[in-house]
C-alpha positions in Angstrom: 0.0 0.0 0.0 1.5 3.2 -0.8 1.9 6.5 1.3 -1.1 7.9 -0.5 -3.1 5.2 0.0 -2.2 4.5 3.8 -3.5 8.3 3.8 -6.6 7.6 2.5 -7.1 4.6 4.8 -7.8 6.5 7.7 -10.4 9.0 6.3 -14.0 9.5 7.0 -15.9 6.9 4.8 -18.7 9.4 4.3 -16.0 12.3 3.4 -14.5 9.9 0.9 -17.1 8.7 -0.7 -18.4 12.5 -1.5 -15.1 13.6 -2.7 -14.8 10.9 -5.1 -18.1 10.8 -6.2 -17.5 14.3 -8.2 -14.9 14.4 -11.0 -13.7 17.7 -9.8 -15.1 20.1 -7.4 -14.8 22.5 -10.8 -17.7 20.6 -12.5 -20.2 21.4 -9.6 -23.0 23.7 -10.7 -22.9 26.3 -8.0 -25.9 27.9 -7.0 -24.6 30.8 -6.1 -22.8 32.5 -9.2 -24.1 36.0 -8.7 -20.3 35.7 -5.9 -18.5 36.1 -8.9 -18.4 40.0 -9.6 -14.4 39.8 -11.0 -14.2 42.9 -8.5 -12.3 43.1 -5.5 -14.2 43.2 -2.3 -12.0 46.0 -0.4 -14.5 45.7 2.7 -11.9 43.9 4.9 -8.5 46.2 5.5 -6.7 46.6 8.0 -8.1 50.0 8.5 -11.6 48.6 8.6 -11.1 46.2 11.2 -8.7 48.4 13.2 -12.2 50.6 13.5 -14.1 47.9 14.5 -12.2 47.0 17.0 -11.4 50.3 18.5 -14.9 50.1 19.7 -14.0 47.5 22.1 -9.7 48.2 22.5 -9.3 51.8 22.6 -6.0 51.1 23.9 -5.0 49.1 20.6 -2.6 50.6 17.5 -2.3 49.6 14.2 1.5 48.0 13.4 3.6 50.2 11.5 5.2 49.5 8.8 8.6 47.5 9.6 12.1 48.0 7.6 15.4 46.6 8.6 18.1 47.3 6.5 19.4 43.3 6.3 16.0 42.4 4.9 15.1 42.6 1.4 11.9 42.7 -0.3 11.1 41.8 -3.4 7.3 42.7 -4.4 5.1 40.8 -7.3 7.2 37.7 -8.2 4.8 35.9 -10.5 4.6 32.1 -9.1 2.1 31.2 -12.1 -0.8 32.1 -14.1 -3.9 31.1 -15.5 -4.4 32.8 -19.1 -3.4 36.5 -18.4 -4.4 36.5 -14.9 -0.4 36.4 -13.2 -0.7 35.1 -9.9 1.5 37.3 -7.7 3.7 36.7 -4.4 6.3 38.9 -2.4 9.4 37.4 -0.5 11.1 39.0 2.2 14.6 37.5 4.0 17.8 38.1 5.2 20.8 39.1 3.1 23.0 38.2 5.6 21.5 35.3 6.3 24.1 32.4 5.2 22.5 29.1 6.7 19.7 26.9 4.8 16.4 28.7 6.4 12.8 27.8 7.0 10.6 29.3 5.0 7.2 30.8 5.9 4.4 31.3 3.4 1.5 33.6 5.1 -1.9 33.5 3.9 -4.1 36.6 5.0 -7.3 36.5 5.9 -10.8 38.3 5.0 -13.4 35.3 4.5 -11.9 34.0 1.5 -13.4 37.2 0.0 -12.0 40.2 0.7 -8.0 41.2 2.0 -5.0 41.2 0.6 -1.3 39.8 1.1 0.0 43.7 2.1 -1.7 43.5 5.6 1.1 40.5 6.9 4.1 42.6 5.2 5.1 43.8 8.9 4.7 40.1 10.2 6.5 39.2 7.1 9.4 41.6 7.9 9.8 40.7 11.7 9.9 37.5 10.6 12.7 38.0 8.1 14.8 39.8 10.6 14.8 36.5 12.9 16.2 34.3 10.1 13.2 33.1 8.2 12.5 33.5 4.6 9.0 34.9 4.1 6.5 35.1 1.0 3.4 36.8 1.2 1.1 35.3 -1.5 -2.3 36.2 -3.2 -4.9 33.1 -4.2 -8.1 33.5 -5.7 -10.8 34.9 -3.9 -14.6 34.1 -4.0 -15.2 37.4 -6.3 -12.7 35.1 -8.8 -13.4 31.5 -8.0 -15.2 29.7 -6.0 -13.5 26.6 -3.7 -11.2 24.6 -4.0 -9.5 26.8 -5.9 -7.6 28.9 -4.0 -5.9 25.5 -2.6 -5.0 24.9 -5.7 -3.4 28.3 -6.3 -1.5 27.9 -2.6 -0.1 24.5 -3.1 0.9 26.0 -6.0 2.7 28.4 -4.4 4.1 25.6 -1.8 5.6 23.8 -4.7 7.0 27.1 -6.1 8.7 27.3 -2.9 10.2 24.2 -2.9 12.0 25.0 -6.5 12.8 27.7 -5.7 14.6 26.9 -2.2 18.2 27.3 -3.6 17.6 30.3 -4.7 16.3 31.6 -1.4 18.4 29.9 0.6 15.4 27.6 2.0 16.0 24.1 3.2 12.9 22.4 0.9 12.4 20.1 4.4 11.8 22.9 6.2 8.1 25.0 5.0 5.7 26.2 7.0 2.5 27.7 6.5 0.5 30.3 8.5 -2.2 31.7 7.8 -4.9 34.3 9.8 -8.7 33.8 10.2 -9.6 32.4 6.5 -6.2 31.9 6.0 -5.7 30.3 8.8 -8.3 27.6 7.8 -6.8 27.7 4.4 -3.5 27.3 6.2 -4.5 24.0 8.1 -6.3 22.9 5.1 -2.9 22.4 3.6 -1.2 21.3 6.3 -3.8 18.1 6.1 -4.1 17.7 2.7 -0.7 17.6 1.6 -0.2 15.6 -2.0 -3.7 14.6 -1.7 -4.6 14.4 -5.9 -8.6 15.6 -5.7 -6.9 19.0 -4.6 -3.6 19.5 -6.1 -5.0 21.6 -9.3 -3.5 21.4 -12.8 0.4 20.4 -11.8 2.6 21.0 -15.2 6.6 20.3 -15.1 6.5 20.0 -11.0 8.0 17.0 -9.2 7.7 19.0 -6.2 5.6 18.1 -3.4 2.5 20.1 -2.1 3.1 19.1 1.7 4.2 21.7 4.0 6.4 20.8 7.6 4.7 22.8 10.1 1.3 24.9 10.4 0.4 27.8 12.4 -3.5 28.1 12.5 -4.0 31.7 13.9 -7.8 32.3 14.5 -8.6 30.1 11.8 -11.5 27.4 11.7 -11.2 23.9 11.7 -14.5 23.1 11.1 -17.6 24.4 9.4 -19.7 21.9 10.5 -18.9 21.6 13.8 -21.3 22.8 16.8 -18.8 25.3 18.1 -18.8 26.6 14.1 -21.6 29.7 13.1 -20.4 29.7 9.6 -23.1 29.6 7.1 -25.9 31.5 9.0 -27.3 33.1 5.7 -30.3 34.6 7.6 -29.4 38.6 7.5 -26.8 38.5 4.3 -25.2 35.4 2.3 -22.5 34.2 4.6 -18.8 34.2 3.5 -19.0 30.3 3.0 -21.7 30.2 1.2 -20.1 32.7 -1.5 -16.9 30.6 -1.1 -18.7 27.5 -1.7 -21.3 28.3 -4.0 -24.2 26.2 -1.6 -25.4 26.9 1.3 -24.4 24.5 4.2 -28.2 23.5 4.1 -28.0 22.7 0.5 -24.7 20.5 0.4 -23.3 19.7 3.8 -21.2 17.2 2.8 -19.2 20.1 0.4 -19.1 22.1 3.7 -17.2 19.3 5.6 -14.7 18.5 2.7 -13.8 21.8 3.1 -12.9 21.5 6.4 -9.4 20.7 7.6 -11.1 18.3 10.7 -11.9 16.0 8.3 -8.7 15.3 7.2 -6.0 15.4 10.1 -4.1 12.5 10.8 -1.2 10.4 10.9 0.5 12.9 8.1 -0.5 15.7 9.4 2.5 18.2 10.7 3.4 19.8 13.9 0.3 22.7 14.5 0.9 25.8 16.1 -3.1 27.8 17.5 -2.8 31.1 18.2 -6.3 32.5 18.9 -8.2 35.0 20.1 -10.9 34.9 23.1 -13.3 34.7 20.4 -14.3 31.0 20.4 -16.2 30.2 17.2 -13.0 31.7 15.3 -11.3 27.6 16.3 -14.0 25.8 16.1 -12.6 22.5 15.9 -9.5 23.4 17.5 -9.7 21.0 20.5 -11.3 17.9 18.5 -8.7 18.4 16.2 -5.8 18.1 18.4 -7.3 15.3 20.3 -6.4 13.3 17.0 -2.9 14.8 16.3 -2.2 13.8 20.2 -3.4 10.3 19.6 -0.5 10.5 16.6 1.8 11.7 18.5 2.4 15.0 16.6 3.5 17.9 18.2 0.9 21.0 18.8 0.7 24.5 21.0 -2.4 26.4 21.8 -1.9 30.0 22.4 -4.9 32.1 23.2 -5.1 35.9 24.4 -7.4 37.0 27.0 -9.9 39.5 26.1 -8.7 40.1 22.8 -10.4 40.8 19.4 -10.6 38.5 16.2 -8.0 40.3 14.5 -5.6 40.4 17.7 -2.8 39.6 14.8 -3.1 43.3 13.0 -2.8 45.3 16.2 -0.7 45.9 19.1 -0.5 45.3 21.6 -0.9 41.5 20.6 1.6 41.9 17.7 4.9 41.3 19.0 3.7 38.5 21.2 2.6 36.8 18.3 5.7 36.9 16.7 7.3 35.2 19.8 5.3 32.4 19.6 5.7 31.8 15.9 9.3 32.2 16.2 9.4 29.9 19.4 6.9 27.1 17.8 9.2 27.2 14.6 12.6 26.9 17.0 10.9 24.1 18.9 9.8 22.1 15.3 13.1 22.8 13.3 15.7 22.4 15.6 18.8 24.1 14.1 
């Protein structure tokens, strides 16, 4: 039996027999098409939710924007493209850096709707300046395409990595993803999907692999369908999985739990870093899902800030300790 069978073995029979059922997720007549508008939703910035949450945190300041002279940036590396459409990514590392490094790939968040990849720069450049090579990338959103693909476009990016890990000085063993609120869903997605064919996307000249070596879920579900989940309440305005998915979670449950990263986790599942806010539907899952990566043995950390807002990650003062527990989760995983 090979690895990606053993994989399989261990699934949910009822997940499996959904997933496989479809040819493709592509070939799925969404109800929902009106989603696809081909213009950005700019509803979720960091300026919008810094407002929000001043309501609450008058105390709380937006992170600057972070330089250090030893990091470069280099802005709107195309990692691939569909027709015209050039799907961009920027990298940010040490120049003095002269070791093989870990990379980090951060995936912002927004409701797989709205955001962008500029919001993490700062996170991206503090990270740099501790040793790590960081790339920022954008994936489809639901104004674009509807799920899975924006896992395509990201394990697209993961194997883009991995080719590219001379370049940057990366040791190809040593990726990790992280990702905040609907990137940190997307994040863990990955994290237990890795190599798994149904959603690898159109793979041309790459004999890299889509897995990743460690995860960092901050605020991210882990579950739609779980009971600690409010996802999917469509009652006031269409929910932002339901224009993600295309279906309600009335309509096609089963889609709604393919899509969550709880169904998958497992033996190959990697190390898993939760940072979280006191808001407890943003990791629903969270606890049922490390029940099973303890009954694997696989190393996890749960980090979760009193009295703090779902977008703790933007803002300080909850910024810098952030940081520390990446870069201390990443130390403890990758010993150097």
């Amino acid at each position: 039996m090979g690895a990606v069978q053993k994989f399989y073995k261990n699934r949910s029979l009822g997940i499996l027999l959904y997933l496989f059922s479809a040819v493709s997720f592509q070939s799925l007549h969404a109800q929902y098409l009106k989603g696809l508008t081909n213009v950005r939703d700019t509803s979720y910035t960091t300026a919008s939710a810094f407002k929000k949450t001043l309501k609450d945190f008058p105390n709380c300041t937006i992170v600057p924007v972070i330089h250090f002279d030893f990091v470069k940036q280099k802005k709107d590396i195309v990692y691939c493209s569909y027709g015209k459409r050039k799907m961009k990514l920027d990298v940010f590392f040490d120049i003095n850096e002269k070791r093989k490094q870990t990379a980090v790939i951060i995936i912002h968040g927004g409701g797989w709707r709205s955001g962008n990849r500029q919001q993490h720069h700062p996170m991206a450049q503090k990270l740099a300046s501790l040793g790590y090579v960081c790339f920022t990338p954008e994936y489809r959103l639901s104004t674009e395409a509807l799920f899975p693909a924006a896992i395509y476009d990201l394990k697209t990016v993961i194997r883009w990595v991995r080719e590219n890990a001379d370049q940057y000085n990366i040791d190809p063993n040593q990726i990790a993803v992280l990702g905040f609120s609907a990137g940190g869903e997307l994040a863990s997605f990955l994290g237990t999907t890795g190599n798994m064919p149904l959603f690898e996307g159109m793979v041309t000249n790459s004999n890299s692999l889509s897995q990743v070596n460690a995860v960092v879920d901050i605020d991210g579900t882990l579950s739609f369908v779980h009971p600690e989940s409010s996802e999917g309440d469509d009652s006031k305005k269409m929910s932002a999985g339901t224009y993600w998915f295309g279906y309600s979670k009335k309509e096609n449950p089963k889609l709604w739990e393919a899509a969550s990263p709880l169904s998958y986790v497992g033996a190959a599942t990697p190390p898993t870093l939760f940072i979280n806010s006191s808001v407890a539907r943003m990791h629903a899952g969270r606890d049922d899902y490390r029940k099973v990566l303890n009954e694997n043995g696989i190393y996890s950390e749960v980090h979760e800030f009193e009295n703090s807002p779902h977008s703790f990650c933007l803002f300080n003062p909850w910024f810098d300790p952030t940081i520390q527990y990446i870069d201390g989760f990443l130390k403890q995983v990758f010993t150097k």
